[in-house]
Backbone as CSV, one residue per row, in Angstrom:
resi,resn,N_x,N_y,N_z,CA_x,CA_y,CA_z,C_x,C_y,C_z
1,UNK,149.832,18.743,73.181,148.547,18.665,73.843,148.405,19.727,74.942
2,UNK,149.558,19.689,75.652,149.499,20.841,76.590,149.197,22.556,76.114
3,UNK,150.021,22.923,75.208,150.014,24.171,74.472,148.760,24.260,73.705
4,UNK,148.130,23.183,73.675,146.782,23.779,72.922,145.667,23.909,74.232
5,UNK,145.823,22.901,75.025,144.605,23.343,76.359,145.026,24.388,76.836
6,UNK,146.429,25.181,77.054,146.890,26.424,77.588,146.105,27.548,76.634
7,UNK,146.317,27.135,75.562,145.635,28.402,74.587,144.173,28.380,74.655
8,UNK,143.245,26.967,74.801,141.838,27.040,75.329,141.711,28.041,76.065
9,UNK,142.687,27.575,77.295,141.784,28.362,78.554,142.414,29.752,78.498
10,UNK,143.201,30.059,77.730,143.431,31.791,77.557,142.467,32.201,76.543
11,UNK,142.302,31.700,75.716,140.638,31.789,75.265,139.511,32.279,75.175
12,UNK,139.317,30.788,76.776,138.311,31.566,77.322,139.137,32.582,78.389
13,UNK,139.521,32.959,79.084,139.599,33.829,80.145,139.873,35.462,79.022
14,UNK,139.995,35.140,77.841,139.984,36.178,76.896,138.580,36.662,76.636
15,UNK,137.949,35.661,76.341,136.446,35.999,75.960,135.082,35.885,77.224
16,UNK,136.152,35.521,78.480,135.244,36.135,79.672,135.409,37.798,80.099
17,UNK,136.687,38.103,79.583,137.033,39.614,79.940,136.201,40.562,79.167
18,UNK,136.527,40.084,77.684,135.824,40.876,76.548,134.191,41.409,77.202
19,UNK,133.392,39.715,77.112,132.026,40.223,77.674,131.924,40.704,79.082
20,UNK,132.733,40.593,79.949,133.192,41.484,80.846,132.460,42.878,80.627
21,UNK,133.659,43.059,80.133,133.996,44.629,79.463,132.896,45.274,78.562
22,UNK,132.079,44.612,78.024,131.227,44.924,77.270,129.753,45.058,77.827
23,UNK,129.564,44.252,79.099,128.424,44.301,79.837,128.256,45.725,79.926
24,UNK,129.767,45.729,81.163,130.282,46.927,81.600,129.777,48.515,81.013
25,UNK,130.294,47.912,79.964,130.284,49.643,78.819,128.706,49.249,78.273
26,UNK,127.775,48.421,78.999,126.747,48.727,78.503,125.935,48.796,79.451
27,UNK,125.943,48.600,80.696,125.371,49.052,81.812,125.472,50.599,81.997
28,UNK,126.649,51.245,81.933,126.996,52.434,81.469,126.246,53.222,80.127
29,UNK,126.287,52.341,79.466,124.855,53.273,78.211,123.147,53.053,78.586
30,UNK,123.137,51.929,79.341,121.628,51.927,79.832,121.659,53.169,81.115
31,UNK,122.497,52.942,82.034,122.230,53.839,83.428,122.277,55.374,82.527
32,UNK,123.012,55.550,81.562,123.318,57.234,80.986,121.524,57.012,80.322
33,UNK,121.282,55.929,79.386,119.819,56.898,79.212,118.761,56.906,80.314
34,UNK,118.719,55.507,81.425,117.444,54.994,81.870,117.591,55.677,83.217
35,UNK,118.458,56.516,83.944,118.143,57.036,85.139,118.199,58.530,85.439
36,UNK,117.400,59.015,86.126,116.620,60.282,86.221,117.352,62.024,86.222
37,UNK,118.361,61.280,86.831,118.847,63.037,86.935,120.390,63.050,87.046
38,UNK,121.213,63.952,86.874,122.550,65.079,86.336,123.498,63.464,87.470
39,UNK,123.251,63.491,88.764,124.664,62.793,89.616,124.091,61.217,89.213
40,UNK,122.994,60.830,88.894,123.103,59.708,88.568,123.469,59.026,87.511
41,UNK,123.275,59.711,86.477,123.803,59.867,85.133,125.477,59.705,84.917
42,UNK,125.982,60.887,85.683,127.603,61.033,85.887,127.678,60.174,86.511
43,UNK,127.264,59.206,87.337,127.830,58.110,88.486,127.836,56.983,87.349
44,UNK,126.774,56.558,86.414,126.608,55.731,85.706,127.528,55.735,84.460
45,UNK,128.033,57.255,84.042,128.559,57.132,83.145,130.361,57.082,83.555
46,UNK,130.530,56.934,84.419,132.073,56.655,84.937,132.520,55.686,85.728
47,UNK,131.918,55.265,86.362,132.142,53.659,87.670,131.969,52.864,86.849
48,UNK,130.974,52.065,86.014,131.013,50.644,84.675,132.190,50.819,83.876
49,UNK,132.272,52.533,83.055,132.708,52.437,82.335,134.386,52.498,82.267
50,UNK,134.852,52.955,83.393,136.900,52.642,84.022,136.622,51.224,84.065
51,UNK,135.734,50.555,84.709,136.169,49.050,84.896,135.694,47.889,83.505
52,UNK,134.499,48.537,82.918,135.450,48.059,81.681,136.218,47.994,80.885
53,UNK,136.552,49.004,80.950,137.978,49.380,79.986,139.026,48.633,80.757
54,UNK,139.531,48.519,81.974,139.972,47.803,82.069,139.864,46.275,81.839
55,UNK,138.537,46.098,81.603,138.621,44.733,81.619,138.989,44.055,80.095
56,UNK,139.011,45.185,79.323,139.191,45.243,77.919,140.306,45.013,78.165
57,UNK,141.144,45.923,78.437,142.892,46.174,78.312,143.210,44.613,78.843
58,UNK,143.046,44.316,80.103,143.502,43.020,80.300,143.100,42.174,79.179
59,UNK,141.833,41.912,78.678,141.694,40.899,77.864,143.139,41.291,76.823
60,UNK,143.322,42.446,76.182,144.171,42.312,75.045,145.415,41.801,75.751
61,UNK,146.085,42.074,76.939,146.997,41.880,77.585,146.991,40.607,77.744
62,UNK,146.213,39.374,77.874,146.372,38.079,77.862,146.350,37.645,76.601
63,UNK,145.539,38.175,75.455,145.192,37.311,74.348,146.917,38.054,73.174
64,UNK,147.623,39.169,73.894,149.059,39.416,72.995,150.219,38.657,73.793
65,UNK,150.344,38.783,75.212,151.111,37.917,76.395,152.385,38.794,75.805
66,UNK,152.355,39.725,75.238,153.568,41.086,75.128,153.994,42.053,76.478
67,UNK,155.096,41.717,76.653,155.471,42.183,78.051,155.780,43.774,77.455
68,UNK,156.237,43.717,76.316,155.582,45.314,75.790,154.467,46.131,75.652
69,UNK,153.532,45.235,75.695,151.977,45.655,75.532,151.930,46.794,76.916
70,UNK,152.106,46.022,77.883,151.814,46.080,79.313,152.025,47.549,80.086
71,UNK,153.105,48.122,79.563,152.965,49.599,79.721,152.531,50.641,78.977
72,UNK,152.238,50.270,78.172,150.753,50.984,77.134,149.556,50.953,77.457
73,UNK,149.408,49.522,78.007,147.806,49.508,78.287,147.813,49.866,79.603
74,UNK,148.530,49.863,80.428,148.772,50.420,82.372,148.379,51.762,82.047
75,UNK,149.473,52.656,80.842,149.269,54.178,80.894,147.913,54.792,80.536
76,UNK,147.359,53.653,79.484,146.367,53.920,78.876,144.711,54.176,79.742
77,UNK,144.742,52.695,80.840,144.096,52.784,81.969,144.021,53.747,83.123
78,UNK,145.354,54.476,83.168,145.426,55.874,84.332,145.152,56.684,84.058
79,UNK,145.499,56.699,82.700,144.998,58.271,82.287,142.896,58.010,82.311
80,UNK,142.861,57.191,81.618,141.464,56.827,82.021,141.031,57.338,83.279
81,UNK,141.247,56.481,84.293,141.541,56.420,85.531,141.919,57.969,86.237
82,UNK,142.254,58.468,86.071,142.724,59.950,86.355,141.371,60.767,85.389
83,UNK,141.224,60.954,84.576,140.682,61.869,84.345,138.786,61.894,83.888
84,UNK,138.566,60.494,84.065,137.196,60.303,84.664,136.548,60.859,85.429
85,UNK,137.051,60.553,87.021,136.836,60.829,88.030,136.601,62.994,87.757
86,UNK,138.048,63.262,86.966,137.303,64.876,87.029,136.987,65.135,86.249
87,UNK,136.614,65.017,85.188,135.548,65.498,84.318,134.286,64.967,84.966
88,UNK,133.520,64.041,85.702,132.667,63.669,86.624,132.091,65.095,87.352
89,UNK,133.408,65.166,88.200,133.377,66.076,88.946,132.875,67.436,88.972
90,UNK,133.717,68.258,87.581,133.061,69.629,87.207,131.767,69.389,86.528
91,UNK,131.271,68.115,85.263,130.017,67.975,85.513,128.627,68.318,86.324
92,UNK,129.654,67.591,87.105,128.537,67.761,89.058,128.667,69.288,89.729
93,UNK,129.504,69.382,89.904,129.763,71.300,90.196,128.854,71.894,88.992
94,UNK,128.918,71.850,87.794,128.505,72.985,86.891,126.860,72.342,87.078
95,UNK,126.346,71.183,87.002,125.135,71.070,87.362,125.085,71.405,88.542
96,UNK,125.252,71.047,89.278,124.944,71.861,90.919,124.522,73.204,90.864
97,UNK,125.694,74.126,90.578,125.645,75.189,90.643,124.894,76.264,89.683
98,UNK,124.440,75.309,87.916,123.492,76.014,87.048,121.908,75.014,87.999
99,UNK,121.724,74.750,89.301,120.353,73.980,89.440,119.802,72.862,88.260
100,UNK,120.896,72.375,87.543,120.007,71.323,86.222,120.173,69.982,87.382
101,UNK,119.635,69.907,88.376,119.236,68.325,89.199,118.562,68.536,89.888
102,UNK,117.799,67.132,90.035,116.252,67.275,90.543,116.744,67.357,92.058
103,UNK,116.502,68.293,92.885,116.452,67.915,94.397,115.743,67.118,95.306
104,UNK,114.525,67.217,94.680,113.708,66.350,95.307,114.371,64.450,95.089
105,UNK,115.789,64.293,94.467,116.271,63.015,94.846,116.693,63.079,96.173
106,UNK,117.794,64.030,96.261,118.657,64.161,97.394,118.255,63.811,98.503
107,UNK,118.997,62.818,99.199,118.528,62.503,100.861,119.098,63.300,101.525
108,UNK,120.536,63.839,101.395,121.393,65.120,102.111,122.096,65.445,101.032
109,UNK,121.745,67.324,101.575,122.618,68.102,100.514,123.346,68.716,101.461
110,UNK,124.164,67.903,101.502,125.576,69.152,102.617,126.252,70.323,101.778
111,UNK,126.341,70.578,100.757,126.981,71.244,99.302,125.621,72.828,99.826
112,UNK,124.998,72.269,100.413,123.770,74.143,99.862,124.233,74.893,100.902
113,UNK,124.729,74.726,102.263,124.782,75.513,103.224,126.156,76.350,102.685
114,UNK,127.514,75.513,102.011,128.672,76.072,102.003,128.077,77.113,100.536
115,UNK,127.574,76.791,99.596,126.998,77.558,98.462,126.334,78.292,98.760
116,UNK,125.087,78.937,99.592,124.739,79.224,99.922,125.473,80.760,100.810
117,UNK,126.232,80.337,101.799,127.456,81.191,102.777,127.897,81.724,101.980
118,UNK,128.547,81.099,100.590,129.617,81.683,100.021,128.655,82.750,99.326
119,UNK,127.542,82.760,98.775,126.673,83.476,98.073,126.473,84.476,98.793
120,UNK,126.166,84.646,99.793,125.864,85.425,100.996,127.292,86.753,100.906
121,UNK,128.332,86.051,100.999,129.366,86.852,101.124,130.191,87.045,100.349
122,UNK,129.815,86.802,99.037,129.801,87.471,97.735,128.767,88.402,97.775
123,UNK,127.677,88.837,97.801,127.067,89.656,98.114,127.418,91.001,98.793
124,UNK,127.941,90.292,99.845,128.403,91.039,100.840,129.489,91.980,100.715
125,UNK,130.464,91.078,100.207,131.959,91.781,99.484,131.074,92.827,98.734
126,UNK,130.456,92.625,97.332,129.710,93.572,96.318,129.390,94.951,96.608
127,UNK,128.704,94.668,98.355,127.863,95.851,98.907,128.999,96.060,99.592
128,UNK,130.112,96.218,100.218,130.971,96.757,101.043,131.886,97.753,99.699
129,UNK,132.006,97.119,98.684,133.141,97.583,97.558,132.419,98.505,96.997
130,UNK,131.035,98.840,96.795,130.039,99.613,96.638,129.874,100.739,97.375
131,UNK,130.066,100.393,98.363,129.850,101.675,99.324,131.173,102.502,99.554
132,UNK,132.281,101.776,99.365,133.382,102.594,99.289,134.142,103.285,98.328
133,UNK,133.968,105.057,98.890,134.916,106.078,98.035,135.684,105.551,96.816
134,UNK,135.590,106.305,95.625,136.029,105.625,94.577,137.879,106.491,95.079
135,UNK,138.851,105.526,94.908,140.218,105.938,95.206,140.787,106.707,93.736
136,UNK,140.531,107.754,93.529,140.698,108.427,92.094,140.825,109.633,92.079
């Protein structure tokens, strides 16, 4: 009697993770089509979608109770976990820097003054290396 209410409630705490996880990875496909521009998009398509996957991995991790499982699905989650976050990232740089986002969201763009400087003195370098004697 005991071993079968134990397996109920792993069960359910199996099939609360699953739809968990599935909300998750679908809040993540609504925010990727239903919101407006390049950082909201990338925000939507990486914050739901690490934490459902984890919430996946745990579900399999309770519903196998394999103490082997457990460092497969850990590695499986970091690497997740690790390389989300930068592919996010150059996303956001390469939109930034090709202008594909609406500005008119932005409440502060601290990113234009340093882009901006650096543009400036790239320029600058150009016209100094320009003006000087070819060494030949």
């Amino acid at each position: 009697m005991i071993v079968e209410n134990s397996q109920s409630v792993l069960d359910v705490v199996v099939a609360v993770l699953l739809i968990s996880g599935a909300l998750m990875s679908l809040a993540a496909g609504v925010g990727l089509v239903r919101f407006p521009d390049l950082l909201s998009r990338m925000h939507a398509a990486t914050k739901p979608q690490v934490l459902g996957l984890l919430l996946f991995l745990l579900a399999l991790a309770v519903e196998f109770r394999s103490w082997a499982l457990i460092p497969v699905l850990l590695v499986c989650w970091i690497f997740q976990l690790l390389t989300s976050p930068v592919s996010a990232h150059m996303v956001g740089r390469a939109g930034y820097r090709t202008r594909h986002m609406r500005r008119d969201l932005l409440t502060i763009d601290e990113l234009d003054d340093v882009v901006e400087k650096a543009a400036r003195q790239r320029k600058d370098d150009r016209r100094k290396k320009g003006a000087q004697p070819d060494p030949g």
